[in-house]
C-alpha positions as CSV (number, residue, x, y, z in Angstrom):
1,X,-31.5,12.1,-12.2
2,X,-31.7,11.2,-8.2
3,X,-28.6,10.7,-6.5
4,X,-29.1,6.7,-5.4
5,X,-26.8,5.3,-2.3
6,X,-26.1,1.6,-2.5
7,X,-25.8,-0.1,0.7
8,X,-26.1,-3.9,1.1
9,X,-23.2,-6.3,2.9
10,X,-23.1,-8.0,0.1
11,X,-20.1,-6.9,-2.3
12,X,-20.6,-8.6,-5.0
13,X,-24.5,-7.4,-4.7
14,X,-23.3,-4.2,-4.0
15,X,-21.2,-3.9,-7.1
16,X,-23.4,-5.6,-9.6
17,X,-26.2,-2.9,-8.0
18,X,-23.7,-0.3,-8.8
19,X,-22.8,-0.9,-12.0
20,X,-26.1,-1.5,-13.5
21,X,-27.6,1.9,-12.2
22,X,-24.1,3.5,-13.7
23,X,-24.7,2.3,-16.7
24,X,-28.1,3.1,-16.6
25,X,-26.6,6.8,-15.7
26,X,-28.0,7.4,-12.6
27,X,-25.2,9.3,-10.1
28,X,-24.3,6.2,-7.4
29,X,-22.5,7.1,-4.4
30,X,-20.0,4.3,-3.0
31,X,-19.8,3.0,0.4
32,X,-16.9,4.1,2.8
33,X,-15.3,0.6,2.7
34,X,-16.1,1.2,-1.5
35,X,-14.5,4.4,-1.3
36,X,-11.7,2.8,1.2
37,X,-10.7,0.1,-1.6
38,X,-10.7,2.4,-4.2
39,X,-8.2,4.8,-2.6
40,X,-6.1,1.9,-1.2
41,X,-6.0,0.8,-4.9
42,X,-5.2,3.9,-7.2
43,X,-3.5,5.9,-4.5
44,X,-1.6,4.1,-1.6
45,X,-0.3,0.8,-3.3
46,X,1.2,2.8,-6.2
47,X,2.7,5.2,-3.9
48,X,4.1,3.1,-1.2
49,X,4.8,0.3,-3.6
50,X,3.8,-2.4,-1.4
51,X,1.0,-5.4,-2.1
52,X,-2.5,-4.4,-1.2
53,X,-2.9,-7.2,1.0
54,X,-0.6,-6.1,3.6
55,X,-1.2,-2.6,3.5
56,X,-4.7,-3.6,4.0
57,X,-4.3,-5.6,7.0
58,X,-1.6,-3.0,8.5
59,X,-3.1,0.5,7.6
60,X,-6.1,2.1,9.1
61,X,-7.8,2.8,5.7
62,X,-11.8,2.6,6.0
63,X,-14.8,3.7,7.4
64,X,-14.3,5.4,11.0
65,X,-15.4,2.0,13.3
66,X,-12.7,0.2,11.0
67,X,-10.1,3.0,11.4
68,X,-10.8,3.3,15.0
69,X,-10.2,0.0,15.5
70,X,-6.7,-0.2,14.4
71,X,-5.6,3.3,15.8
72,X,-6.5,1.4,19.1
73,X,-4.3,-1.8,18.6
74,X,-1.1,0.4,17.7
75,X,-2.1,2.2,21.2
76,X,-1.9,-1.0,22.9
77,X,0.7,-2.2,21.6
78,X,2.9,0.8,22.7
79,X,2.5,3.3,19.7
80,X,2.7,6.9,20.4
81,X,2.0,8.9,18.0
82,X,0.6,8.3,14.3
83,X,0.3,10.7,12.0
84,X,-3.0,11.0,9.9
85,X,-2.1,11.0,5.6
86,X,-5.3,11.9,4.0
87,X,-4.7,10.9,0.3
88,X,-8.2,12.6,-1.1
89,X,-10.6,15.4,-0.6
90,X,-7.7,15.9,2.5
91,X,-9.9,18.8,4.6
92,X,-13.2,16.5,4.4
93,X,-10.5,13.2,5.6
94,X,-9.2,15.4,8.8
95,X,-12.7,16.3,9.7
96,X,-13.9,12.9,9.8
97,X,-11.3,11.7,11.5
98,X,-11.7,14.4,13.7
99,X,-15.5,13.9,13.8
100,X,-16.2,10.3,13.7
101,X,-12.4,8.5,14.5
102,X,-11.4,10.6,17.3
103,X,-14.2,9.8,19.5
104,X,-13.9,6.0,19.1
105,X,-10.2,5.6,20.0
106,X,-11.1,7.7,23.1
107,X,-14.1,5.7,24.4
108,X,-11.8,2.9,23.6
């Protein structure tokens, strides 16, 4: 079966997309921000023991323009250094980061 890639804005679309063609057993490969969640959920909230919520609005966990983004309001508000915890697939995580982070908190 065809690898399928669901992208709408929709979520709830997105999901109910998702799990029909899973269950249909086509292979369906999330979004970053799916991906994001999912990590958030299973990995860091269990580990840091801390809600989701606030981790969510405090981390820089998502795609690269989302990451970026809060990289470059820790640089303006004084921070110096952060240091990158890739909690899956960790050589793939560095090189996007490398890749597609690193060149927005630059242009920033």
């Amino acid at each position: 079966m065809p690898l399928i890639v669901v992208i709408d804005d929709d979520a709830g679309t997105r999901m109910l997309v998702t799990q029909v063609l899973k269950k249909e057993g086509h292979e369906v490969m999330e979004s970053a921000r799916d991906e994001a969640d999912r990590i958030l959920k299973e990995r860091v909230v269990p580990t840091v023991h801390r809600p989701e919520d606030m981790l969510r609005d405090r981390l820089p966990i998502g795609p690269p323009d989302l990451f970026a983004e809060k990289l470059t309001a820790f640089a303006k508000a004084g921070v110096q250094r952060v240091f990158i915890w890739p909690v899956a697939n960790e050589l793939h995580q560095l090189e996007r980061f490398w890749n597609d982070v690193r060149p927005l908190v630059a242009a920033a």
